[in-house]
C-alpha positions, 0 to 999 in steps of 0.5 A, spaced: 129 136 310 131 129 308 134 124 313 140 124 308 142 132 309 142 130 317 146 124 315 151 128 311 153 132 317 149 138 313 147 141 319 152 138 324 154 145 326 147 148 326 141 149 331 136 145 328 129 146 329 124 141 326 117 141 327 112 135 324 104 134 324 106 126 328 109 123 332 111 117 328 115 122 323 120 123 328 120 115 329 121 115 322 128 120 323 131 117 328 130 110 324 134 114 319 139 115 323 138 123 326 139 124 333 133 127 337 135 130 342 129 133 345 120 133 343 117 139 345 109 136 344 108 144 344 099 145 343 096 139 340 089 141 340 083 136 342 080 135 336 080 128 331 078 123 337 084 125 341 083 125 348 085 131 353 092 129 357 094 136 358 090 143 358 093 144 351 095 137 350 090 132 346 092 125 343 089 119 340 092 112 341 096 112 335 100 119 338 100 116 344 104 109 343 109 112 338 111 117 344 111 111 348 116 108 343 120 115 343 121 115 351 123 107 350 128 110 345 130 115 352 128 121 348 125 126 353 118 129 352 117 136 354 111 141 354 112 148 353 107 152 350 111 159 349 118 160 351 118 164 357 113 157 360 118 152 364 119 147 361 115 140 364 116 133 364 112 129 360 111 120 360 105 118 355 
């Protein structure tokens, strides 16, 4: 999905859901102009160097500051593992 389909308005009218392997990508969106309105971080498995923040949640220092960035940004951070959970607030 190209920053450039967001921009021309291609998916104003739709529900988009957009699932990455980093953090950084999303930076990269909204650098593009796409508006991110919400980031679920879902189950990041501990694996890699990433260090465990959350039962299902790991993150290496990288992953970290880029959702740091992203808050700066003042884009909420969520986790929900399944839909039926709650959703619940998360600060990097």
């Amino acid at each position: 999905m190209p920053i450039t389909n967001f921009n021309a308005g291609k998916y104003d009218n739709q529900r988009v859901f957009v699932l990455v392997k980093e953090p950084a990508t999303l930076i990269k969106l909204i650098e593009g102009g796409v508006e991110i309105p919400k980031v679920d971080l879902g189950i990041l498995f501990n694996e890699s160097g990433r260090k465990p923040v959350t039962k299902f949640v790991a993150l290496d220092d990288e992953e970290r500051r880029d959702l740091q960035i992203l808050e700066q940004k003042n884009v909420p951070l969520v986790i929900q593992y399944v839909p039926t959970d709650p959703e619940e607030p998360f600060k990097a």
